[in-house]
PABAVEX-930312 format. One record per atom (N, C-alpha, C): residue number from 1; x, y, z; atom name. Coordinates in pm, whole numbers. Layout:
BEGIN
PT NUM X Y Z CA
...
% end
This chain:
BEGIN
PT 1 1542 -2743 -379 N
PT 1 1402 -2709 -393 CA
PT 1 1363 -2700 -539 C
PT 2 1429 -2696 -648 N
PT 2 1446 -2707 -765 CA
PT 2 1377 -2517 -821 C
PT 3 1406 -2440 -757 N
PT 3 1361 -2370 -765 CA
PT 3 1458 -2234 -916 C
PT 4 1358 -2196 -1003 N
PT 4 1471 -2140 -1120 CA
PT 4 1391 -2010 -1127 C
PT 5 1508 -1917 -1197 N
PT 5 1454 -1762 -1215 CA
PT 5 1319 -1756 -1327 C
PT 6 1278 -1708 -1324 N
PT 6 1177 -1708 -1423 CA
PT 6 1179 -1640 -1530 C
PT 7 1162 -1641 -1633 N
PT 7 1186 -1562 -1782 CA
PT 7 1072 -1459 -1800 C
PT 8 1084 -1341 -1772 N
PT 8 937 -1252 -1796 CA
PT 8 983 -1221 -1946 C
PT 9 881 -1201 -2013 N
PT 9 882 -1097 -2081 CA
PT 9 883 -949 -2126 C
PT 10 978 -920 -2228 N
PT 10 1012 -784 -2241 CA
PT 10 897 -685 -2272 C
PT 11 859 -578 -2179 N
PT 11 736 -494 -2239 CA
PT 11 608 -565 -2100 C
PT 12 658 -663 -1997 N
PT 12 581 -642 -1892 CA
PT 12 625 -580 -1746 C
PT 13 506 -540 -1675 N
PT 13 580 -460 -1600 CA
PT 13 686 -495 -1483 C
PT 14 749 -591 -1488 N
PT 14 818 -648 -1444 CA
PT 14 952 -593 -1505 C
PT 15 912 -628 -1621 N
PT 15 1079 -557 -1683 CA
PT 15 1076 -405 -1689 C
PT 16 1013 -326 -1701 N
PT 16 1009 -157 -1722 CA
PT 16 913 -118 -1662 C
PT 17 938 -111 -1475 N
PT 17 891 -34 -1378 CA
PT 17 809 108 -1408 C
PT 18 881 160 -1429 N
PT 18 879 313 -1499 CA
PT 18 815 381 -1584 C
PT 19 855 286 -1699 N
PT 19 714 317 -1824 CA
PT 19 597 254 -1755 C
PT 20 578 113 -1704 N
PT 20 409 140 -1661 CA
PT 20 354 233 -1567 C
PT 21 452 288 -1481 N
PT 21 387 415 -1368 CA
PT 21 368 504 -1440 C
PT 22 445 537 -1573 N
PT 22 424 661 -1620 CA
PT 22 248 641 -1735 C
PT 23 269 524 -1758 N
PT 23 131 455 -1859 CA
PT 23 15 470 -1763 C
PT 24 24 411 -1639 N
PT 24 -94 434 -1529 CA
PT 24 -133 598 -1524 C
PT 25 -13 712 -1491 N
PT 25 -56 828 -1474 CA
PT 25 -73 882 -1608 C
PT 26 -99 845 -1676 N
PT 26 -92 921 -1811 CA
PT 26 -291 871 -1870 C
PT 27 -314 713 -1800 N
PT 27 -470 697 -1821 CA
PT 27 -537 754 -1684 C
PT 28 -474 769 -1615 N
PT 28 -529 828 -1481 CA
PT 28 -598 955 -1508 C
PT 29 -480 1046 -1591 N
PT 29 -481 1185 -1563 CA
PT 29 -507 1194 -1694 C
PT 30 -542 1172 -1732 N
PT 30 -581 1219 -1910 CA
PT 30 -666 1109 -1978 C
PT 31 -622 1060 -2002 N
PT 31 -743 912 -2092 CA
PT 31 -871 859 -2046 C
PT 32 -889 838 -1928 N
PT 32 -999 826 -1843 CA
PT 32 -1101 924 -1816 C
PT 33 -1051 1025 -1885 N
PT 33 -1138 1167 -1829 CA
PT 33 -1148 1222 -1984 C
PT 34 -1162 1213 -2050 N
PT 34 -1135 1226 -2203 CA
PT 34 -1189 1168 -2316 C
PT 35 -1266 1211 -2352 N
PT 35 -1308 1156 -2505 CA
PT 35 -1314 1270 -2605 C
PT 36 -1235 1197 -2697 N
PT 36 -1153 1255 -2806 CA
PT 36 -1252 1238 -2927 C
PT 37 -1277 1334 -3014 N
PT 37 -1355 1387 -3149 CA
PT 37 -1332 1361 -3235 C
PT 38 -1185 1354 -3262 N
PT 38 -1090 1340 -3384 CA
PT 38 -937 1366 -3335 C
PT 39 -864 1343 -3399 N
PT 39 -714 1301 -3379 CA
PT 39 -645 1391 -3363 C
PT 40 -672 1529 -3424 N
PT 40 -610 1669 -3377 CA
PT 40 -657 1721 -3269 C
PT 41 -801 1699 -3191 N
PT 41 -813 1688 -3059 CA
PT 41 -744 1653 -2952 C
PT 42 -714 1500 -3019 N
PT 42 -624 1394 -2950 CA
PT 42 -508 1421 -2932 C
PT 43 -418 1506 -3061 N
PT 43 -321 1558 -3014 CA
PT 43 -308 1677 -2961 C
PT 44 -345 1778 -2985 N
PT 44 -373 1902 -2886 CA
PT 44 -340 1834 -2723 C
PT 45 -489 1799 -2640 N
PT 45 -501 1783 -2552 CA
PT 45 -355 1695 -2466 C
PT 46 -307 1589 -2569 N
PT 46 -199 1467 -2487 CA
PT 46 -67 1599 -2502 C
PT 47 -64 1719 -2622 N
PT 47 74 1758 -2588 CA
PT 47 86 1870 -2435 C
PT 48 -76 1910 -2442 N
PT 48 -43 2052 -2317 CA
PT 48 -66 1930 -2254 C
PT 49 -103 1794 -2172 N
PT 49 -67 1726 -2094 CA
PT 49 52 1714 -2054 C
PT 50 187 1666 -2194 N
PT 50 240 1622 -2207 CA
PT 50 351 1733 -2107 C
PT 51 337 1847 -2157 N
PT 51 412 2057 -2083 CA
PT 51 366 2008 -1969 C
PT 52 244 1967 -1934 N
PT 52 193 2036 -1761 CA
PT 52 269 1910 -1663 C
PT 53 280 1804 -1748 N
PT 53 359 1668 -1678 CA
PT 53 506 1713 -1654 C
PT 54 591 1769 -1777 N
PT 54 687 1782 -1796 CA
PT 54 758 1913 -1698 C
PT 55 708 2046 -1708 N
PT 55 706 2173 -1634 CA
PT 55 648 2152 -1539 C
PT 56 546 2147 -1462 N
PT 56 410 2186 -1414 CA
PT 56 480 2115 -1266 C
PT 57 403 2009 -1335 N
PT 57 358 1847 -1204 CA
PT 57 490 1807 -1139 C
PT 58 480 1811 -986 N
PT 58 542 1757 -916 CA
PT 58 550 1647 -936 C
PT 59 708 1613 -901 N
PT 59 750 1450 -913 CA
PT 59 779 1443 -795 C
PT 60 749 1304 -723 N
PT 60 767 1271 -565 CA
PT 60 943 1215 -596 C
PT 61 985 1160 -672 N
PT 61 1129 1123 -714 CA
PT 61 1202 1214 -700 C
PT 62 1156 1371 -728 N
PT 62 1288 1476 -740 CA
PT 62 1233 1564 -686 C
PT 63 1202 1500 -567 N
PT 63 1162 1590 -429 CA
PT 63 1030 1717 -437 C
PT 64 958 1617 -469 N
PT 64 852 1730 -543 CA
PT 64 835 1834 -621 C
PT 65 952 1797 -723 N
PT 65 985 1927 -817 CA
PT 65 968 1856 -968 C
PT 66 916 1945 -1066 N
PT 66 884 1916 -1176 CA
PT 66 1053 1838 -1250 C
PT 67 1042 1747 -1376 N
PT 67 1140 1680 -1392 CA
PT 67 1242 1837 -1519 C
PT 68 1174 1961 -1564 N
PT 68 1219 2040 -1658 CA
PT 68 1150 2191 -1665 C
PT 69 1144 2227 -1516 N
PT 69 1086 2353 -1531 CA
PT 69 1105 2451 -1633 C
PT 70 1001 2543 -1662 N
PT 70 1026 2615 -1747 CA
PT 70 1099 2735 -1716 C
PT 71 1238 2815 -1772 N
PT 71 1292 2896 -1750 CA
PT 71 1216 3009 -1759 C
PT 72 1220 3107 -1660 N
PT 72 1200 3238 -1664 CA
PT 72 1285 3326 -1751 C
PT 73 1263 3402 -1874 N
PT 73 1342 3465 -1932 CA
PT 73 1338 3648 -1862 C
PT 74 1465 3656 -1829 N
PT 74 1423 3815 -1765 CA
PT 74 1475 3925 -1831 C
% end
């Protein structure tokens, strides 16, 4: 059938599944809803994103549990 693999390129989502799901939820949940003032805005807002993604937000991958909860110190 003369049929051959095809050569994608590196950086589409073909090759790194993962980073684009995480690129989709990241304009989903923050960029799309957001307009930024200036660049210390910009960073403020993407790092407590960055905690509430990291601690916070359920991941359907690890059974609906955040990927680094935050420890309770007692």
């Amino acid at each position: 059938m003369g049929a051959k693999t095809a050569y994608i390129e590196p950086g589409s989502p073909w090759e790194n599944g993962s980073c684009e799901s995480f690129n989709a939820r990241f304009r989903d949940e923050l960029l799309n809803g957001e307009i930024f003032d200036n660049l210390r805005e910009a960073q403020t807002l993407i790092e407590h994103w960055r905690v509430h993604y990291n601690t916070v937000r359920p991941h359907c991958a690890l059974g609906y549990r955040p990927p680094a909860p935050e420890s309770i110190a007692s």
